[in-house]
N, C-alpha and C positions, 0 to 999 in steps of 0.2 A: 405532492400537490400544495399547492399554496394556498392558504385558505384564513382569510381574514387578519392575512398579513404576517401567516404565519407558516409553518412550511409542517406540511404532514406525512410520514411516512405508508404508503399504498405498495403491499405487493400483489404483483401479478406477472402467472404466467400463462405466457404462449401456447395455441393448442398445437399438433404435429404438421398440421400445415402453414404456419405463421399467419393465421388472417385472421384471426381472434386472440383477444386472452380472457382469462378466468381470475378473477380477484380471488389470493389466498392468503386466510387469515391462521390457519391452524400449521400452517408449514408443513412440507413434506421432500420424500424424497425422490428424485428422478435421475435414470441412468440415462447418461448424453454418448453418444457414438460422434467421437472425434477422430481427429488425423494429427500426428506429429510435425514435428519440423524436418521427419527425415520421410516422411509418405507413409506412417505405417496407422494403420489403423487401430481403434482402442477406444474401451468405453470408459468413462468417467463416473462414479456417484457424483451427485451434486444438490448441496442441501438447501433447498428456499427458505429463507428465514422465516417464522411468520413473524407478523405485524409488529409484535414486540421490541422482538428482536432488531427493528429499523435502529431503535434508540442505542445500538449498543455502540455502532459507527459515527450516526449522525450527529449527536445528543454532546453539546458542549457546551460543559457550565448550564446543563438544565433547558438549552436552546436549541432545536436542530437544527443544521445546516446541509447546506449543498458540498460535494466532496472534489466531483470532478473539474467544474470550472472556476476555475483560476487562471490566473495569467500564464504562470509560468508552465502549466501542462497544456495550457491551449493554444499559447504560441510557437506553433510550430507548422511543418509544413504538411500539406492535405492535398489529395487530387478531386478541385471541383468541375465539372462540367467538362473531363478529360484534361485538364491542365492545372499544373501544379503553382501552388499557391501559398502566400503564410495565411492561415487560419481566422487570425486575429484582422489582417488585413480584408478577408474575404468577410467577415462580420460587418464591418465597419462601412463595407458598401452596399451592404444590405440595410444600412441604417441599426443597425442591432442596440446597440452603445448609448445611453445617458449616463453621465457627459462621454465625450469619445475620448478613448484611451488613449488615442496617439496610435503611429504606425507601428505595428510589430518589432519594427528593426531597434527601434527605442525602447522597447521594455524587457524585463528578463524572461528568461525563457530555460527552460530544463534541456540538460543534451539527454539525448536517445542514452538507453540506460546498457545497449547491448550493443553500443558503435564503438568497438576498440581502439577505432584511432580518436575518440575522445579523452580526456581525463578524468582519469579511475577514482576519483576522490567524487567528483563533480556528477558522473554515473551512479557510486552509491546511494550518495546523498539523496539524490533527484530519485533512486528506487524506492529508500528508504519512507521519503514524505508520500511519495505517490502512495505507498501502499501500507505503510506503516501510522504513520503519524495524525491520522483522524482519532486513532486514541490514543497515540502517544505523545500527549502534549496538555501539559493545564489546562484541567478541564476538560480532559477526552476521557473516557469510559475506562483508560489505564493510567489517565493521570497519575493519579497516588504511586502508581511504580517507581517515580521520579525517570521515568528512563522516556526522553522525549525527541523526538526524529524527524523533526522539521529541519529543513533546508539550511532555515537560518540559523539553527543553534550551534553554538560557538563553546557549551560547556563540555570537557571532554567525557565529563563524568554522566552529565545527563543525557551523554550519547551512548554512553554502557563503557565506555572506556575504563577499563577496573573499576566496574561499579560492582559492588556485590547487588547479588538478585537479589529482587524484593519477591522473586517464584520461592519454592523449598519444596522439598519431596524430589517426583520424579519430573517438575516443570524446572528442573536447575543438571538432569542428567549425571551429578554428581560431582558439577563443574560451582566455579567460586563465582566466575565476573561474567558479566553480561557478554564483555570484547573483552579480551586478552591480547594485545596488541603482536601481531607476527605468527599467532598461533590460534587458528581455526578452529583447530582440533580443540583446545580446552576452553569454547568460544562456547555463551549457552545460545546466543542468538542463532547462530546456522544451524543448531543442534535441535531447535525448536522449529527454525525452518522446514526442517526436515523430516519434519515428526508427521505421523499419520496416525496417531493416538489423539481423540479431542482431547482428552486432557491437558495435553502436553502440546500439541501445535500451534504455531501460528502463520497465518493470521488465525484466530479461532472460527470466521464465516468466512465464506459459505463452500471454502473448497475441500475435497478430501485427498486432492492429492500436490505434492509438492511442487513449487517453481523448481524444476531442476536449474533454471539459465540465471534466476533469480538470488538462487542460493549457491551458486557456484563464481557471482557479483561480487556477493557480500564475502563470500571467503576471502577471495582473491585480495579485495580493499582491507580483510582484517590483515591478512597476510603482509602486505604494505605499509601497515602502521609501526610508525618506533615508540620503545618506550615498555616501560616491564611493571608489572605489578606486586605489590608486596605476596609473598606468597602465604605468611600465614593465615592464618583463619581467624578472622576479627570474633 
């Protein structure tokens, strides 16, 4: 909520018929009955952060902010009123916009992170900030890791490319570099992807089980990458 010009973290959930919700502030846990992408049914744990917990996403440089609207995740295409449309353009005739952003076609925009005939550099990246990079970036909740995954970072190092982890113990799997370029496997990123240990998983909220489409992205691009790292151990 925004609240005196400033934005405050409110959670609540849904009762089992979607037409109320209940503000909760102590967090709890709830098991969801889902369906796959292949028809099969399955239930989920899934943990409601409390109140706190908002600041762990939100919370940059001491400020909260808004995660999902952005340009580049919102310009894309949507079906409104049964016909398809760009998003950003279907705002913008609703009057949404001070000042107007200009037409969709003119601004940047993320490709679909799971459309293969896009480009696999352009897919990670675009997964990586969507879902990574609210704390992995100056001043996000995992700044100080140095390991930072917005779109536009250009370092290789601050992208985990042979960075050594700033995790230890059993949040590094035993591995040296964040990326290992070509090799997945000795990668600590997909390896935490994949993890179902809070300790050790990421993202750390609010899910308990892995993106499989997600983490089989980011292999695939680490896979792709050239370039070898020193192997000893600094």
């Amino acid at each position: 909520m925004r609240v005196d010009g400033a934005w405050q973290g409110l959670v609540y959930r849904w009762n089992d018929t979607q037409t109320d919700a209940t503000r909760v502030l102590a967090g709890e846990t709830v098991d969801m009955d889902r369906v796959d992408v292949d028809g099969n049914a399955y239930t989920q744990e899934y943990l409601v952060p409390n109140q706190n917990q908002c600041e762990d996403c939100h919370r940059r440089d001491d400020v909260m902010h808004l995660l999902g609207p952005i340009t580049r995740q919102m310009n894309r295409t949507v079906v409104r009123d049964g016909a398809s449309t760009n998003q950003i353009d279907w705002l913008r005739a609703q009057s949404f916009f001070s000042p107007d952003p200009g037409p969709g076609a003119s601004l940047d925009a993320f490709v679909d992170a799971f459309d293969d005939t896009q480009d696999l550099n352009a897919r990670a990246r675009g997964y990586l900030h969507a879902n990574c990079s609210h704390c992995h970036r100056e001043g996000g909740y995992s700044g100080n890791s140095g390991l930072y995954l917005q779109a536009e970072e250009t370092d290789n190092e601050h992208l985990g490319i042979c960075k050594v982890s700033a995790a230890a113990g059993s949040g590094t799997g035993g591995y040296l570099y964040d990326i290992v370029p070509g090799d997945p496997d000795s990668s600590i990123m997909p390896y935490r992807m994949a993890s179902t240990d809070p300790q050790i998983k990421m993202p750390e909220l609010p899910n308990l089980l892995p993106d499989d489409e997600g983490i089989a992205l980011i292999r695939e691009w680490i896979s792709s990458l050239d370039g070898t790292c020193d192997s000893s151990t600094p």
